[in-house]
N, C-alpha and C positions, 0 to 999 in steps of 0.2 A: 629883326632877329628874335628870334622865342627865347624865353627867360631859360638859363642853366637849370637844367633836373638835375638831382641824383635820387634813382627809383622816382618815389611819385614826391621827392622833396623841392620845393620851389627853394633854389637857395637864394635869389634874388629878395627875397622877401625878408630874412635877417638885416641886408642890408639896407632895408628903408625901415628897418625899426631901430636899427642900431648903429651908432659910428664908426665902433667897431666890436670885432667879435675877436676874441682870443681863440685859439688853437695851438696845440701840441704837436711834436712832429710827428709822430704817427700817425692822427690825423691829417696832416698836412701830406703828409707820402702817401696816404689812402687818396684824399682829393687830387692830389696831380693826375692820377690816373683816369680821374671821370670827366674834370671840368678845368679849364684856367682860374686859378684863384683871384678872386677880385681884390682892387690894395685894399679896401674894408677889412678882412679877411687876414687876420695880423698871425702870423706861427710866433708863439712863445717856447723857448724851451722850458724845463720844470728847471728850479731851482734846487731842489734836491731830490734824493734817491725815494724810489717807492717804498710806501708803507709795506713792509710784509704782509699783511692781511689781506692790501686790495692786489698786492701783485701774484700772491698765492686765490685770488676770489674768482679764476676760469673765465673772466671776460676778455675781449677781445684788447690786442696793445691797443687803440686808436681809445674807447672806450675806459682801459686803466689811467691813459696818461691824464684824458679830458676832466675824469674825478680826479684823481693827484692833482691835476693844475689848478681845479676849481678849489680844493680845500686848500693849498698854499696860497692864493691870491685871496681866498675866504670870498670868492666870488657871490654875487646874487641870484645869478641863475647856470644853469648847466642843461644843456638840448644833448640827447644820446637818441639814436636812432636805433 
């Protein structure tokens, strides 16, 4: 069976760098649609409301939640497509 794409993204490939990978639900309601999500592949909700700034900043929900989540958890890293 060929590894999950989304476009030309191997997503298979997070999950052998990572144990797991956090996501938001908007993310997480964008990937239903493309691929079965792997249990790697954890949906976190945000623990609180978005920054005014980043939710007035014209980028896409999947994209606002992923930065909010990442600055709430004070994450290491952050993948945006």
């Amino acid at each position: 069976m060929p590894a999950p794409r989304t476009g030309n993204f191997r997503l298979d490939l997070l999950g052998r760098l990572f144990e797991s990978v956090l996501i938001p639900p908007a993310v997480a309601a964008e990937a239903r649609s493309v691929v079965e999500r792997p249990s790697w592949l954890v949906e976190r909700a945000l623990g609180q409301a978005l920054p005014a700034d980043l939710a007035e900043a014209g980028l896409g929900a999947g994209e606002t939640e992923a930065i909010a989540l990442a600055l709430e958890l004070r994450a290491d890293r952050l993948l945006l497509d």
